[in-house]
C-alpha positions in Angstrom: 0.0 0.0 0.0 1.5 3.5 -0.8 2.1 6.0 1.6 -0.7 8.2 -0.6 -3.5 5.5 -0.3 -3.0 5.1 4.1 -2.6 9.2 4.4 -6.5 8.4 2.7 -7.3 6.1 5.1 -6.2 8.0 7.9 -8.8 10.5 9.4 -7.9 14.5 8.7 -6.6 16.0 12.2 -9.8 17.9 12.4 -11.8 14.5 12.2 -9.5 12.6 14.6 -9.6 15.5 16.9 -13.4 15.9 16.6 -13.4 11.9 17.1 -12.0 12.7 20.7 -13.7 15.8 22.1 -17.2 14.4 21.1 -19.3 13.7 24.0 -20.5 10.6 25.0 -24.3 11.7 25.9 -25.3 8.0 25.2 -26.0 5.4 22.6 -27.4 6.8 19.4 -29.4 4.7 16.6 -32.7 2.8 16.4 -31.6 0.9 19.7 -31.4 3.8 21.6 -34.2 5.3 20.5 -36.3 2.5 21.3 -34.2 2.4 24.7 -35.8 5.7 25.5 -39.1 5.4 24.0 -40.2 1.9 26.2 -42.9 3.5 27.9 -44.0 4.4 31.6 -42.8 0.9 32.9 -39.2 1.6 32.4 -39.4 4.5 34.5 -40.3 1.7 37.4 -37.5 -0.9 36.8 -35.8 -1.0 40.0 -33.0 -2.2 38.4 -32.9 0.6 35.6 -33.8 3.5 38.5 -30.6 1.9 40.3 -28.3 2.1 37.6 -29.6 5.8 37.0 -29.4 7.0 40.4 -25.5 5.5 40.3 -24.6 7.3 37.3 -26.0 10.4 38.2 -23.7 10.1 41.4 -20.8 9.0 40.3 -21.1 12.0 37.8 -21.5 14.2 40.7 -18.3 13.1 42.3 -16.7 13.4 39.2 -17.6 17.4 38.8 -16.4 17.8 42.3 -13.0 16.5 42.0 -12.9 18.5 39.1 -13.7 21.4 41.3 -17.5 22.6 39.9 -18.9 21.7 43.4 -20.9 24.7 44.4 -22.9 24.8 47.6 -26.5 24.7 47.4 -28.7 27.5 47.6 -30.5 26.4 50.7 -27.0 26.4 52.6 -26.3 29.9 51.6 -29.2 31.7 52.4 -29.2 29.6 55.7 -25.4 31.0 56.3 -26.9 34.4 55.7 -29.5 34.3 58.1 -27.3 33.4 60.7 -24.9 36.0 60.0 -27.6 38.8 59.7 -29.4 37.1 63.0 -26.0 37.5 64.7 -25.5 40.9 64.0 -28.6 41.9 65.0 -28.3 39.8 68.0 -24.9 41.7 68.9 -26.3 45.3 67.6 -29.5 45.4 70.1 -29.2 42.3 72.6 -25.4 42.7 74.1 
């Protein structure tokens, strides 16, 4: 085989570096879309809800070590409160 017909058979560098930063969202075709499209039972397969539930937290960990954690809203305001109840607690009280 000449060196002409493998550069052919070798993906451009745009392709090969498209290849690699394409997200994996999921399996794509006819079997996925019937994966998706299996009605309101799949949505009570212990089994399947398991799996999800372990993906979706095992993502989680994966942001935070990647440092996207961010703290809930709940927690903030909370923090906020306290601070504000403090102050007001030291301005007037003590």
């Amino acid at each position: 085989m000449s060196e002409r017909e493998q550069a052919a058979e070798r993906p451009s560098p745009i392709e090969a570096d498209a290849a690699v930063r394409e997200p994996t969202v999921g399996p794509r075709g006819p079997a996925a879309r019937d994966q998706r499209h299996r009605g309101a039972l799949s949505s009570l397969d212990p089994i399947a809800a398991y799996e999800r539930r372990t993906t979706r937290i095992r993502e989680e960990i994966a942001r935070n070590r990647r440092g996207e954690y961010t703290v809930p809203t709940w927690v903030l305001a909370l923090a906020l409160a306290a601070v504000i109840g403090l102050w007001i607690l030291v301005l007037f009280v003590l």
